[in-house]
N, CA, C and O of each residue as an XYZ file, in Angstrom:
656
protein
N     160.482     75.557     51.786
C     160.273     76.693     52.645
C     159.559     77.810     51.896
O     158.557     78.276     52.438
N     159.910     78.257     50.821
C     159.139     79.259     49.756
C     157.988     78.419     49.509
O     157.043     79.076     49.073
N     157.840     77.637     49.593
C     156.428     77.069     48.805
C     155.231     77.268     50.061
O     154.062     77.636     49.942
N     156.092     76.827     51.452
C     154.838     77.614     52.713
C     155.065     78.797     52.762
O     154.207     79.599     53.128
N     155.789     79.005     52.545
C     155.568     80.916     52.580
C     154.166     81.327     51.989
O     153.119     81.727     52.499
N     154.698     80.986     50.337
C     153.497     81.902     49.266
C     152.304     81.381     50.087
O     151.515     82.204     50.551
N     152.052     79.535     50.378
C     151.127     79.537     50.496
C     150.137     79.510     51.763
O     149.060     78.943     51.946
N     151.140     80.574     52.776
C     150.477     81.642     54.225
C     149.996     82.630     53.480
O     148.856     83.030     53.718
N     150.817     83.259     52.363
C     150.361     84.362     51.899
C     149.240     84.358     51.100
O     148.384     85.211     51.333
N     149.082     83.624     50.264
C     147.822     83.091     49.727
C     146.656     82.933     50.257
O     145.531     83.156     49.811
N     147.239     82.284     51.850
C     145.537     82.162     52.918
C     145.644     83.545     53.265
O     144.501     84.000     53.242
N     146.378     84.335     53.541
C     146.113     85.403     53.986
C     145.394     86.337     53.279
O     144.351     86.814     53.726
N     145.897     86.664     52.126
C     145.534     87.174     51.048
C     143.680     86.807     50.491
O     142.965     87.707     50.052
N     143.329     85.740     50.602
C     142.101     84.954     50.801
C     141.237     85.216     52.079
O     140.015     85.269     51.939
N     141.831     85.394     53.398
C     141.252     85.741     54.418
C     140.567     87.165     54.193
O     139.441     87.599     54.438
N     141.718     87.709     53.623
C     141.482     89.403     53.484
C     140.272     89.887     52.801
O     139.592     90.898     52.973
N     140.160     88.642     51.767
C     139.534     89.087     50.484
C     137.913     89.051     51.263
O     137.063     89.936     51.364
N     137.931     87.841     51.665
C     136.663     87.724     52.752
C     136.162     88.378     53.947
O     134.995     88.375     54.340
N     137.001     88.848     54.395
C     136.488     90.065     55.195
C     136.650     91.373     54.660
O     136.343     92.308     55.400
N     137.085     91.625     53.487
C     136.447     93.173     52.824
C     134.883     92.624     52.229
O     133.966     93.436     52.355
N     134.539     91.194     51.551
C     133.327     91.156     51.371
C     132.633     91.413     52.937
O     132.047     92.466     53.185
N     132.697     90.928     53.383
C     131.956     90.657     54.543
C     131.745     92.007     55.198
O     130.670     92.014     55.798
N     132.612     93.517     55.317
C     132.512     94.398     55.900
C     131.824     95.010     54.261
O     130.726     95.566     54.281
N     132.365     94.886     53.304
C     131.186     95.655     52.228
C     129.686     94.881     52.549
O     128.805     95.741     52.546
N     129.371     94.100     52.707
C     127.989     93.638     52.819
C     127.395     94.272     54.484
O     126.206     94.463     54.737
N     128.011     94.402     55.007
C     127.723     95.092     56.399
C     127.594     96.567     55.903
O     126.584     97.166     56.272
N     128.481     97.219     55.121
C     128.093     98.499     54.944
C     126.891     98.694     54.324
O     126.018     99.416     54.807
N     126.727     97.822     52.797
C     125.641     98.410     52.667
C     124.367     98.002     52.601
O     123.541     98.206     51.711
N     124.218     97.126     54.094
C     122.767     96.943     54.318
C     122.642     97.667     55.844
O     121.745     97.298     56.603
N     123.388     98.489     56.156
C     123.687     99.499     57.398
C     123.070    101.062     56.072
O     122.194    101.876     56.363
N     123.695    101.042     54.997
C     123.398    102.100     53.922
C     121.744    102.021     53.782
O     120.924    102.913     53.998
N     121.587    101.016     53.463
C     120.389    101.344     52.930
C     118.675    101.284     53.845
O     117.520    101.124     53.452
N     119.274    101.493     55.116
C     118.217    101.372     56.147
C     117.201    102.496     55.359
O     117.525    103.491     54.710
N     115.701    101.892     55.699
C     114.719    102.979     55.169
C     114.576    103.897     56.162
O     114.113    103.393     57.185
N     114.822    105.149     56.240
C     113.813    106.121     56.786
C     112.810    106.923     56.922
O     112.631    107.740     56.018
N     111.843    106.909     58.136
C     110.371    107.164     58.124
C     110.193    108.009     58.428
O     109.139    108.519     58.050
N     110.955    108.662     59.199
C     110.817    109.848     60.011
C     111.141    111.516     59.484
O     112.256    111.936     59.173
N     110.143    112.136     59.483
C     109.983    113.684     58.943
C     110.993    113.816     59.571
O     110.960    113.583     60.779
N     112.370    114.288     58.854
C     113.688    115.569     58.951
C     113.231    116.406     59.887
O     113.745    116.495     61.002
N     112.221    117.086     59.494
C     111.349    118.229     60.146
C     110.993    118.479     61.780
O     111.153    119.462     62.505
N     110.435    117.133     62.021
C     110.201    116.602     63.174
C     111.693    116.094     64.156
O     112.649    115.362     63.901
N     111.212    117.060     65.578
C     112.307    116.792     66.749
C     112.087    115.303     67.546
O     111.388    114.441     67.015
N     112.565    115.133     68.511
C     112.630    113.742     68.877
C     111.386    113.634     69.926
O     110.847    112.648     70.429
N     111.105    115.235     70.080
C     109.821    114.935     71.270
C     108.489    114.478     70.848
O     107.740    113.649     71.363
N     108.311    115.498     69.370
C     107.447    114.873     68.416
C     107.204    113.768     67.790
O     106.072    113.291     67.716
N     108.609    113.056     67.089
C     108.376    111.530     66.995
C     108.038    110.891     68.397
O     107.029    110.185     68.386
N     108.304    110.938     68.883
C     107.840    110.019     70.369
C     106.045    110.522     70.618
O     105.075    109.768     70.690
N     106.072    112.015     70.706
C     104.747    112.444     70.629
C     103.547    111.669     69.973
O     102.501    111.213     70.435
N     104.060    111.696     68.812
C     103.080    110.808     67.521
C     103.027    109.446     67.560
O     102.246    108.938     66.755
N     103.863    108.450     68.530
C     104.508    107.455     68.753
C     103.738    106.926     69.769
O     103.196    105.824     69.683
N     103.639    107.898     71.047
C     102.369    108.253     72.506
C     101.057    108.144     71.664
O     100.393    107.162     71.996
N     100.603    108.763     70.836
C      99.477    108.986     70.533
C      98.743    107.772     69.767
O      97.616    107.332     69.994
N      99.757    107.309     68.717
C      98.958    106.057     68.007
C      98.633    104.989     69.266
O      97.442    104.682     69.317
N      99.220    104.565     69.968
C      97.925    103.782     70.805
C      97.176    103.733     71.470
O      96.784    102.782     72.146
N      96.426    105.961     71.330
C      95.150    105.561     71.606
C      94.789    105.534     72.779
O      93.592    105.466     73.059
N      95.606    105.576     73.575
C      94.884    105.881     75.045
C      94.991    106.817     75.553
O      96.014    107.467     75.337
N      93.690    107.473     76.733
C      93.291    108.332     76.897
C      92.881    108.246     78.035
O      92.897    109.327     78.624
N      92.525    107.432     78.588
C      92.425    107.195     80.374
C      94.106    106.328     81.035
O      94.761    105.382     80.600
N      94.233    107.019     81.946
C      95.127    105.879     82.982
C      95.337    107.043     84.329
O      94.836    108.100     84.712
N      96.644    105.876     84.824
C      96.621    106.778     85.985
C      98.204    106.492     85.642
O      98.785    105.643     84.966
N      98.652    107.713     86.510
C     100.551    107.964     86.568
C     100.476    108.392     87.960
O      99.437    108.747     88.515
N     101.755    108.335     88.551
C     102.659    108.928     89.610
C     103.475    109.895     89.345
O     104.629    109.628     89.009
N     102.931    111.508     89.469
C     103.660    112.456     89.194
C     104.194    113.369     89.996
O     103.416    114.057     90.657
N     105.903    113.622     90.145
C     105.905    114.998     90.535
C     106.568    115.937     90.088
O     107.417    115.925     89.197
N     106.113    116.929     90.823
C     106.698    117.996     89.922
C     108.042    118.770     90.428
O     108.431    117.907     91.216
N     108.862    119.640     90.502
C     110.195    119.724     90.757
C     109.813    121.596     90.371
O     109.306    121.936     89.302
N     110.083    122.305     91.170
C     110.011    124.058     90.883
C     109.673    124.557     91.980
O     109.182    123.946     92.929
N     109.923    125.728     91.911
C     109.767    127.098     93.054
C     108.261    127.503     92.975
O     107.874    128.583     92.528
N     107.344    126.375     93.527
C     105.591    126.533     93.135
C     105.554    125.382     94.362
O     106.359    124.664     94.955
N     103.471    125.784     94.369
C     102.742    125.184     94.987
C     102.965    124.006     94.971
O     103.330    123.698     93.836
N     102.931    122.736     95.964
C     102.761    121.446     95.696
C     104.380    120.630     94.994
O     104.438    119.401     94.943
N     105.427    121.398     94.568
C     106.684    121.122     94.925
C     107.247    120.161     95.240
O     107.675    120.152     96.394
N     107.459    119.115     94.493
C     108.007    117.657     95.465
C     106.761    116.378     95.550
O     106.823    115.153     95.655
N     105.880    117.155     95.466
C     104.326    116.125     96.357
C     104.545    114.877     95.319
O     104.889    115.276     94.206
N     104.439    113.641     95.419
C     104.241    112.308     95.115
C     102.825    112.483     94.217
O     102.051    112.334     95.163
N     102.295    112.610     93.522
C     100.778    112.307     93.208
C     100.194    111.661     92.327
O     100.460    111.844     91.139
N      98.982    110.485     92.871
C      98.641    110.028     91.754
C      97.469    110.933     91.117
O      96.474    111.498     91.570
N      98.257    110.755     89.445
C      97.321    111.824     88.996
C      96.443    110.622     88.029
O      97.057    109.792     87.358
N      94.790    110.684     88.082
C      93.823    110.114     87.133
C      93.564    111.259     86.641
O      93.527    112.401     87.098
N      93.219    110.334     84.665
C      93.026    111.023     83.682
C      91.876    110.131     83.010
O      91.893    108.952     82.657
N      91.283    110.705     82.979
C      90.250    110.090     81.943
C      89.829    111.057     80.740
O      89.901    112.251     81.031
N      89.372    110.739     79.350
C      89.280    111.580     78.044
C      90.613    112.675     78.124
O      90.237    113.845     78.198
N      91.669    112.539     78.121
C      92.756    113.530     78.436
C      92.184    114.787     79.177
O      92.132    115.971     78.843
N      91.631    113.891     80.686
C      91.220    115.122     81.486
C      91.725    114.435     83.006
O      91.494    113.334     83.505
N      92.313    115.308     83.360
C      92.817    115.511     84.834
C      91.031    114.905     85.495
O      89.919    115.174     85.039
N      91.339    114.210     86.451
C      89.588    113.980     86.995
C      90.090    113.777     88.528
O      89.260    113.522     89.400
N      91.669    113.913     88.873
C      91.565    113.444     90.606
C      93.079    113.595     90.732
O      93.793    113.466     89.737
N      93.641    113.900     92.083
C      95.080    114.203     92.153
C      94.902    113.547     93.559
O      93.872    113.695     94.217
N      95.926    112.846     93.954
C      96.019    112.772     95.281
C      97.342    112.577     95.554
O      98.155    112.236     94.695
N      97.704    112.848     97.143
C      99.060    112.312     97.279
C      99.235    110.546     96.934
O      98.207    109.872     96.859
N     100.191    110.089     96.797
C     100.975    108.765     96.452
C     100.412    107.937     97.265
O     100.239    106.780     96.882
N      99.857    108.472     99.015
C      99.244    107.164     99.499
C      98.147    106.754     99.213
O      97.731    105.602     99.335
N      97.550    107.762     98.774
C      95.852    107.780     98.119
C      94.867    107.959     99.490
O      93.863    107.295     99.747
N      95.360    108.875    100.158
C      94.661    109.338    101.373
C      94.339    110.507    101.382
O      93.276    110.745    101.956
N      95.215    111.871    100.676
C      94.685    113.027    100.790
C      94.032    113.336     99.500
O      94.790    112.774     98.710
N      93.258    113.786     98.921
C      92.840    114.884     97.909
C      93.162    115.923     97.704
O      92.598    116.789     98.372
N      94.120    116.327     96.785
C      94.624    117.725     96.242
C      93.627    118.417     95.880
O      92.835    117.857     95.123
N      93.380    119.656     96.243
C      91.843    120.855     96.012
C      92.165    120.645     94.284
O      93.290    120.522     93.799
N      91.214    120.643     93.732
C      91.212    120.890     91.999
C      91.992    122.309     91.782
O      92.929    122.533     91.016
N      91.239    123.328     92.807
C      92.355    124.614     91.559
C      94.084    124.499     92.182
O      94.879    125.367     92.541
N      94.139    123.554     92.129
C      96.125    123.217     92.689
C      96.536    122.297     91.347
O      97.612    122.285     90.750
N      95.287    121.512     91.067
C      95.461    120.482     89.692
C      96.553    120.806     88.296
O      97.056    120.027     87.487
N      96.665    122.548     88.461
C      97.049    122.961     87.250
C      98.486    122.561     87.455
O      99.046    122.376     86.374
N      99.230    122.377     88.467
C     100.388    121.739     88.917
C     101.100    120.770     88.328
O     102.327    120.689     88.271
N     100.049    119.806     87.756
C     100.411    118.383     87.507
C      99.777    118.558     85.392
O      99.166    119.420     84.760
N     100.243    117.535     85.133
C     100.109    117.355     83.743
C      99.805    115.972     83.170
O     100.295    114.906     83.543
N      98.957    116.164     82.245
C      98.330    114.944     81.408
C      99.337    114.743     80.635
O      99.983    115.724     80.265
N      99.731    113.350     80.185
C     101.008    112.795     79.073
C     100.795    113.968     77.980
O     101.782    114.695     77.870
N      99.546    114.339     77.036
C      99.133    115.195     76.115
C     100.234    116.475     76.708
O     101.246    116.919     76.167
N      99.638    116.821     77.927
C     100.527    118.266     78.521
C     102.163    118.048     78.474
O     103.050    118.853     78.189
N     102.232    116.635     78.867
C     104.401    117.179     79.027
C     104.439    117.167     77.706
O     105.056    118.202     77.454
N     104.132    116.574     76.527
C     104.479    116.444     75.162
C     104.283    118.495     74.907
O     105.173    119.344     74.845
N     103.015    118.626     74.833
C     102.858    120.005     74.300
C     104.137    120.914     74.995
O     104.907    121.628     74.352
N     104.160    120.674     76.641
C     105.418    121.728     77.576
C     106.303    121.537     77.137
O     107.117    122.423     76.876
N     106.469    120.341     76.898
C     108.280    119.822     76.061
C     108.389    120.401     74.505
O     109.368    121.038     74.115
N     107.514    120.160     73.873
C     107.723    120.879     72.313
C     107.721    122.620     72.393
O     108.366    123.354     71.646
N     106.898    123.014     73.406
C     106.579    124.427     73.525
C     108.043    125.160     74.125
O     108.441    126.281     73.809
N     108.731    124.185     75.091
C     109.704    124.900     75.656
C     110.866    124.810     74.553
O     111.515    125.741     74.074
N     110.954    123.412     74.275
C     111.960    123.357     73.008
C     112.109    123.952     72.154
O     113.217    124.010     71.620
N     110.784    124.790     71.584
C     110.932    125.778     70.515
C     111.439    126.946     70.643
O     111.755    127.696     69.720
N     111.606    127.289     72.607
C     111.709    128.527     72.965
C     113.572    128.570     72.954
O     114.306    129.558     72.921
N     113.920    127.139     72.996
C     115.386    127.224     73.057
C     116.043    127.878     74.397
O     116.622    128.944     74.604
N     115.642    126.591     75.343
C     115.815    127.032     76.957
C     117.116    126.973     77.020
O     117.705    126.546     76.027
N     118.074    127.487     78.487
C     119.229    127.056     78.679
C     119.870    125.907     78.778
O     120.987    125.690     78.309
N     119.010    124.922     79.553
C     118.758    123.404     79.560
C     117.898    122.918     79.260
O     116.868    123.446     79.679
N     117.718    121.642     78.374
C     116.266    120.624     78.731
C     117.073    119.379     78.274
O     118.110    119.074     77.684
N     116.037    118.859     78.864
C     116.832    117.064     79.166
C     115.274    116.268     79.309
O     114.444    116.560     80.170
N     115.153    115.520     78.568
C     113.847    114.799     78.083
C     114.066    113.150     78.497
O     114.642    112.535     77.600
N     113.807    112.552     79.367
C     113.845    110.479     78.728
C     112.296    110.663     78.607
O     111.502    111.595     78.740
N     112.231    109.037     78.222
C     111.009    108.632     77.721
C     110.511    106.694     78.140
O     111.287    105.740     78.179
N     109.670    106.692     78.278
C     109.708    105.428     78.503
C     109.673    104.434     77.863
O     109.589    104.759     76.679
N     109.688    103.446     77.971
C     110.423    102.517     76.529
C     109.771    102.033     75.977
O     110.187    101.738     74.857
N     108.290    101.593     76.331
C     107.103    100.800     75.677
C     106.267    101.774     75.087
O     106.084    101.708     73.872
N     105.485    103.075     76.054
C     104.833    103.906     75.455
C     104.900    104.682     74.620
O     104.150    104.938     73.678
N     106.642    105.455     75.232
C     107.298    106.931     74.734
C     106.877    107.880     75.285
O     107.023    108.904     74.619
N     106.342    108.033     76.355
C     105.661    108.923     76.764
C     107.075    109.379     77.855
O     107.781    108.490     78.331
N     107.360    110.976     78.166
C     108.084    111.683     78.986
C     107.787    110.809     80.803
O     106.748    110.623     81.436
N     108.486    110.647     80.950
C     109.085    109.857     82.597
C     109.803    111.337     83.168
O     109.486    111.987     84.164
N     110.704    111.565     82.322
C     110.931    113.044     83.031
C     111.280    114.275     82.097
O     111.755    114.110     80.973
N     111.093    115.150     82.479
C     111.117    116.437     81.463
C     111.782    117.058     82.482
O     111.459    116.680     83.608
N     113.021    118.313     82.367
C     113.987    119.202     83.086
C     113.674    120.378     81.457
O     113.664    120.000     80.286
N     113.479    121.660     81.936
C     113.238    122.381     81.807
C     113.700    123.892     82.428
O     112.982    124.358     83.313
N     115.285    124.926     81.833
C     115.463    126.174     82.721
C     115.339    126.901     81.558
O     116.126    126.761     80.622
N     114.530    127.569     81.548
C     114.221    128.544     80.178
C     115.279    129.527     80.111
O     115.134    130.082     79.022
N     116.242    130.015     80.701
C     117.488    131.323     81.187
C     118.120    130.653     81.775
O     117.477    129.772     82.344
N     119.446    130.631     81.974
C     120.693    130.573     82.717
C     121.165    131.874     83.235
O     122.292    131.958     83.722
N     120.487    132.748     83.172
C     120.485    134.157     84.207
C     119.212    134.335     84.581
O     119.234    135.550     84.778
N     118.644    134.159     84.706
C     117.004    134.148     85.683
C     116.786    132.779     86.897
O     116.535    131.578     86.794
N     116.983    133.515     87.784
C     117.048    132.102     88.793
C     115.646    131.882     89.019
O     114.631    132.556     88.841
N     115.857    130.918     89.395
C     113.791    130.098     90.373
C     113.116    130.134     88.979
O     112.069    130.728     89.238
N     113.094    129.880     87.778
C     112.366    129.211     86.576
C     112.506    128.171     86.424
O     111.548    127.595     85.910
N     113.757    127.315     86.771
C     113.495    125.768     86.245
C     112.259    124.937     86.782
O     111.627    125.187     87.809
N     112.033    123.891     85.882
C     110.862    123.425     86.399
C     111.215    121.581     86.312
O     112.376    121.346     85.975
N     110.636    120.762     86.487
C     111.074    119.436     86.175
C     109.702    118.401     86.730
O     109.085    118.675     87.759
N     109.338    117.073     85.772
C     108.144    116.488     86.061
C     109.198    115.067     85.984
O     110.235    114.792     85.381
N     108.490    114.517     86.741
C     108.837    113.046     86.775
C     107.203    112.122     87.099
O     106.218    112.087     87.836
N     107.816    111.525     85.998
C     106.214    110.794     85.697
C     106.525    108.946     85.656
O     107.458    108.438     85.033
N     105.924    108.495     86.134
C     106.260    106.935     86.695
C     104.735    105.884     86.452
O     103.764    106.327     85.839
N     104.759    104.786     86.915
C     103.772    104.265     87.199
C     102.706    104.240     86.313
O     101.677    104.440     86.959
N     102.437    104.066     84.953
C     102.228    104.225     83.962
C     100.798    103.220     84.553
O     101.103    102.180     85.137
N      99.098    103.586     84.372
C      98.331    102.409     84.428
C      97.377    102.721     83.544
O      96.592    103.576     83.956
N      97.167    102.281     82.378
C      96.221    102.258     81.761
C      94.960    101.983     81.875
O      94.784    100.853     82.330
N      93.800    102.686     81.595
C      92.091    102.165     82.773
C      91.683    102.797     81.353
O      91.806    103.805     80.657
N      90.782    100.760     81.431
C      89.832    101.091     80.295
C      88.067    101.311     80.712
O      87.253    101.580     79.828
């Protein structure tokens, strides 16, 4: 009877020994992950720089915008070509938005700059996703004051088409 005892305790004792290796080898290849990313740099910016390395500069998105302004709600597909606004229309692709209303809507370049610009200002809220292949802002929420009413603003950006 003592002789199975010690030798449960023995496997046990052996089990143990193998799972402290096994959780030290988990720690420190969890330790020694490399990191690339400037300290310096916020999360809108890594994603920013992230948007930018591949380089594209024409497509088309589905944007709207969310605020106490012109055009409010509207569905639109917005084309961009050379990071230039070139056409807005509603979502069915039947009306044409007048160009001086254009300033409404935003090029991927623009939510990155609105999102870093507001972030620096240290709004009451902001709330950023991103999309998972590009990184590019899907939606940006934006209230610069929590005592100033009718400033929040909010973009929701979808439909991602790249045109080469």
């Amino acid at each position: 009877m003592m002789v199975r005892l010690i030798s449960i305790m023995l496997q046990i004792i052996i089990n143990m020994k193998k799972l402290l290796i096994f959780i030290s080898f988990i720690f420190l290849f969890t330790q020694c992950k490399e990191e690339s990313v400037d300290p310096s740099l916020s999360r809108v910016e890594e994603n920013y720089i992230k948007w930018k390395s591949f380089g594209i500069d024409s497509y088309s998105i589905i944007q709207t915008k969310e605020c106490f302004c012109v055009d409010r709600g509207i569905k639109a597909i917005v084309v961009v070509r050379n990071d230039k606004i070139i056409s807005v229309e509603d979502s069915t692709g039947v009306v044409q938005i007048p160009q001086e209303r254009w300033q409404y809507f935003k090029t991927i370049n623009q939510l990155f700059e609105t999102a870093i610009d507001a972030q620096k200002k240290k709004p009451a809220n902001f709330i950023i996703e991103y999309d998972d292949n590009y990184k590019f802002p899907t939606y940006l929420y934006v209230n610069p004051s929590s005592s100033v009413i009718d400033e929040e603003y909010a973009f929701v950006t979808s439909n991602f088409q790249p045109i080469k």
